[in-house]
N, C-alpha and C positions, 0 to 999 in steps of 0.2 A: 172482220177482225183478222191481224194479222196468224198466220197461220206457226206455229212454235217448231223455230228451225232446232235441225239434228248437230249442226255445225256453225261456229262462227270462224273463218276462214280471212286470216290477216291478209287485209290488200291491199297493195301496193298500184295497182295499176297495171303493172310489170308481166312481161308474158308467163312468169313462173305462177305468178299467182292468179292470174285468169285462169293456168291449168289446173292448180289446184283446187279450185272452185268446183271446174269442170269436172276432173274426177271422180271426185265426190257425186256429183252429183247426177253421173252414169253409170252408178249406182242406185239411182233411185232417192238417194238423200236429199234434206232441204237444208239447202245451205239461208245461209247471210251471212255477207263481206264487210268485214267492218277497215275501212279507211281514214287513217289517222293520221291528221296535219299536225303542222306548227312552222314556224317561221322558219324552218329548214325546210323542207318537205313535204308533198300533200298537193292535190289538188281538189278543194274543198265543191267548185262545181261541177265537176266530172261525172256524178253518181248516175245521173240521167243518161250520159252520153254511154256509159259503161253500160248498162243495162240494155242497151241499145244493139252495142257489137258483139256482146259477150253472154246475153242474156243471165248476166246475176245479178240481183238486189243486194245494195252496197248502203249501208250506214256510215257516217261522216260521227266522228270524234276529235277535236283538236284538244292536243295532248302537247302545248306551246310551254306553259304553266311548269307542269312537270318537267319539262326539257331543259327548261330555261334554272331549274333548280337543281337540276343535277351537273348542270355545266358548273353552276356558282360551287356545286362543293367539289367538282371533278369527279369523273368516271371511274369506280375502283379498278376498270378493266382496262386504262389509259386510251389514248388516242391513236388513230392508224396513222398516213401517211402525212395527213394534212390535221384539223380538228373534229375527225370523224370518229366517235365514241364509240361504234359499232356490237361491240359486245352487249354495253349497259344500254344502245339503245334498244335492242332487240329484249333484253330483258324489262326495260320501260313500254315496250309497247305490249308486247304479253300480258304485263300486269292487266293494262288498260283492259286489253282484248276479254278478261280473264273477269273483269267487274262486267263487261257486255256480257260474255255467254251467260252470267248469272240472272243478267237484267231480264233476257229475253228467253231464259229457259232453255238454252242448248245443254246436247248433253258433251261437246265438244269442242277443242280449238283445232285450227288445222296452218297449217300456213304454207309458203312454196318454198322454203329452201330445198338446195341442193348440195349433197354433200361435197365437198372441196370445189365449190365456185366460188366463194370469197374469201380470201385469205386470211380474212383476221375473224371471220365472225362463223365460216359453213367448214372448218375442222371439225374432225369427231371429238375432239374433246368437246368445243366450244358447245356441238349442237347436244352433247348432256351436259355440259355445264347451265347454259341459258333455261332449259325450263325446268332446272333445279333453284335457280335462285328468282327463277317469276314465278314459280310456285304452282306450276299446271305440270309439274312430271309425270307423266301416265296418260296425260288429258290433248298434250299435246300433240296432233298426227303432221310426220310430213309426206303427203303421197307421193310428190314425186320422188324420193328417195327411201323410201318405206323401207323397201329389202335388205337396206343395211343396219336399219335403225332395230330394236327390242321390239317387238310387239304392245302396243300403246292399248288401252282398257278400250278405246270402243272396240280393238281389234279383237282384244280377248272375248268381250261379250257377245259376239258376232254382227254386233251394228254395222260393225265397216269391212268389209271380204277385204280380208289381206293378201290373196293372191291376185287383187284385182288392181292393187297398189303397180308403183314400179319401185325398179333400183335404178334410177338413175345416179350419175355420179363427174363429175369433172368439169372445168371451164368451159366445154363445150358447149352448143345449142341445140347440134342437129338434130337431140330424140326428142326435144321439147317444138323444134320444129315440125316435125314430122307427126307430133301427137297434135299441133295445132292445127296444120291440114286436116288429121282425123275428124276433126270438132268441129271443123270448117268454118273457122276462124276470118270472119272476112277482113279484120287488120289486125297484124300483127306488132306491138310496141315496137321500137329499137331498143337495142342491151344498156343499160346503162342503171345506176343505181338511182337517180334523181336525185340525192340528198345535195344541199350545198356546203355541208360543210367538207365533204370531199374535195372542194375544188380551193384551189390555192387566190384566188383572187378574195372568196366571199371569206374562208378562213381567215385571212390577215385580218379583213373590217370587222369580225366574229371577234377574233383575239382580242381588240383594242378596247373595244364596250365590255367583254369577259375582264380585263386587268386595268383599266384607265381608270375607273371609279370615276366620271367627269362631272364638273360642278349641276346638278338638276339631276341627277340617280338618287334612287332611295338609297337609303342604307344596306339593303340587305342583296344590293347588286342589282344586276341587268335582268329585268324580266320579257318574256316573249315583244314585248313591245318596242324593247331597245334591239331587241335584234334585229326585227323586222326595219327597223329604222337605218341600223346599221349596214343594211343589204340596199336600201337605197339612197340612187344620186350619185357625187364626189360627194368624197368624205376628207374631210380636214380636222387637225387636232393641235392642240396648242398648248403646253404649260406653263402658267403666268401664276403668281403669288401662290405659289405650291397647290397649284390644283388643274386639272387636266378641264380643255374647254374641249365641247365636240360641237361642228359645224358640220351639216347636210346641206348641200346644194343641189335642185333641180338639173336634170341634164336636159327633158323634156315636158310636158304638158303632163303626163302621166307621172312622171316623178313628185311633179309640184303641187298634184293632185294629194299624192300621198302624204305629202310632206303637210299640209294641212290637215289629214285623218288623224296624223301623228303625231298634231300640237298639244300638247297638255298645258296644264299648271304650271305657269313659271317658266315656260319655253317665250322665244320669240322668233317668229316671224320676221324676216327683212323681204320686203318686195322696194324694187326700185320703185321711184318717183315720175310719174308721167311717160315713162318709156318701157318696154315688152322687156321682158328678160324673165330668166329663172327665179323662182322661191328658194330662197335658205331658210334653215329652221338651225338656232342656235338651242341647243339642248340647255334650260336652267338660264338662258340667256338675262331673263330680269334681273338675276345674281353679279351678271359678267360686270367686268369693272370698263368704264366708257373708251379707256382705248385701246382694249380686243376687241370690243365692239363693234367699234371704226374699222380695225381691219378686219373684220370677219363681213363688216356689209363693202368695202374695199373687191374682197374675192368676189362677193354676192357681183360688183358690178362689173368685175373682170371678164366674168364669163358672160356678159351681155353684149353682142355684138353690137348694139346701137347705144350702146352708154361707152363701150370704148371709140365710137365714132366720135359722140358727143364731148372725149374729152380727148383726144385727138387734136379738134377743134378748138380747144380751149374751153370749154365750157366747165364747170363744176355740174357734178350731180350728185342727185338726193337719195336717200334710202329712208325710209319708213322701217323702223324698229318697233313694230308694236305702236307708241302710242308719240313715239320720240322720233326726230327727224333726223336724221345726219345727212350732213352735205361734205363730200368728198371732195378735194382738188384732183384736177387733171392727172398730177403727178402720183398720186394716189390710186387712181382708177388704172391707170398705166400698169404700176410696179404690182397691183394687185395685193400688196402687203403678205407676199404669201411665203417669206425665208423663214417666218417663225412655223410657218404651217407648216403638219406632214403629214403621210400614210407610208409608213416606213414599207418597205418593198419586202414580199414574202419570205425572203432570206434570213432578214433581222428578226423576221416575227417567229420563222422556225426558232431559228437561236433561244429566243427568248422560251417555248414551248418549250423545248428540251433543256432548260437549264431549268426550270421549274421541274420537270419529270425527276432529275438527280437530286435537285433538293429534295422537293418533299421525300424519295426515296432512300432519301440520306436519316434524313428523319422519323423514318419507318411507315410512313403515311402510304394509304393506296393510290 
């Protein structure tokens, strides 16, 4: 039977949070780490490998679901640099952390922040605002920054020696270095946050599935499914009779693996006809009208190096839509019909982010 940890200890993977783990648990305490994915973030089979270098017991939560529902209504704590929620995510995974400690009987949360390492999310305001509104104020510990923080209830109760915490504090590494040596840490992560929505390339393709509403979404917006969608391949998009079409192309074998996991109801599939090339998956594609169709299997055979041989040559080629054939002219397969297509370049999608942030602000909205 599993044994009823003292701590559930948010983790990231991240060397802040292996020491937090650590901490705790040179102490004498029993921890478990609880690690929570979603189509941002997460490495769902890690737990074993963790357990491995770092010697802590790590539980797996995907918290996709929830993320993908708080993007639809937007962060009341907006966006950092790119569409990184940061605030409201840290307050989304608390919550989460916060239903496990209950599940498994801890009497604690713990997690690695560090005071003023991230700029939107490890201010002191932020770090008493966040577990004011996840709802674990008191229950929250962060060791490595302890000394600056109030005294948290297991500190009061004497569960946790608070002189045995630290104060760390700033962008730097080198105490969190230097405590990993102590632990004798035989790898150490690189610095980095891991989220994608940090990065300007997955943000744009984030945004367009977040605001394009495209023909095959439910109504109620992009669930973890479209996002995941939207992270892989080229991405193409196209609006025709007032409604945004979305096209996923394979780049590789792995792409087009996915791109199959990822077919639902009403999507289609284009695989060329008789010759090797990428999978597209037309989002709602049964919907599409037959000639977006045409050019969306057009690009599918664009990016085939032996179907633009084949037409080259003069040859026409075919596409398999699901259940329907199309057969392309050369001059087709050439031009790739892709002037209606687009993935507007990070600049316009900023644009677009920030003139949303003044509206709804104009508005009074969070």
């Amino acid at each position: 039977m599993t044994e009823t940890p003292d701590a559930v200890v948010l983790f990231s993977g991240g060397l802040d949070s292996i020491l937090a783990a650590r901490v705790l648990m040179a102490q004498g305490l029993k921890v478990r780490c609880l690690h929570c994915v979603s189509p941002f973030f997460g490495e769902p089979a890690a737990a074993q490998r963790w357990k491995r270098l770092y010697g802590v017991d790590v539980d797996v939560t995907d918290v996709g679901e929830d993320f993908a529902a708080m993007l639809r209504s937007r962060p009341p704590h907006g966006f950092g640099k790119c569409l990184n929620p940061c605030v409201d995510c840290k307050i989304l995974l608390l919550r989460a952390a916060r239903r496990h400690m209950e599940e498994v009987g801890a009497s604690f949360l713990a997690s690695g922040e560090v005071l003023g390492q991230r700029p939107m999310s490890q201010r002191l305001d932020t770090l008493h605002l966040i577990p004011r509104e996840a709802g674990v104020r008191g229950l929250l510990l962060r060791p490595l920054c302890a000394r600056h923080l109030p005294p948290t209830e297991p500190e009061e109760s004497g569960l946790v020696d608070r002189e045995r915490l630290l104060g760390i504090s700033g962008r730097g590494r080198g105490d969190q270095l230097a405590l990993a040596r102590q632990f004798g840490l035989s790898e150490i992560p690189t610095p980095g946050g891991g989220c994608r929505l940090t990065e300007r390339e997955n943000a744009r393709r984030y945004w367009l599935a977040l605001t394009r509403r495209p023909a095959g979404m439910g109504p109620e917006g992009p669930t973890a499914r479209d996002f995941r969608l939207a992270a892989t391949g080229r991405q193409y998009w196209r609006e025709a009779q007032g409604r945004w079409h979305w096209l996923c192309v394979g780049r590789n074998n792995k792409d087009n693996e996915r791109l199959r996991e990822a077919a639902g109801p009403g999507d289609l599939l284009l695989r060329l006809s008789g010759l090797p090339g990428p999978l597209g998956l037309a989002r709602g594609g049964t919907a599409w009208e037959r000639p977006v169709l045409e050019e969306a299997a057009a690009i599918v055979a664009s990016c085939a190096p032996r179907a633009r041989e084949a037409a080259a040559a003069g040859s026409r080629v075919g596409v398999n839509a699901g259940d329907l054939r199309l057969v392309l002219s050369p001059a087709a397969v050439a031009a790739g019909e892709r002037e209606a297509w687009e993935l507007p370049a990070w600049e316009e999608v900023r644009e677009e982010i920030r003139a949303e942030a003044r509206a709804r602000a104009e508005a009074g909205k969070p």
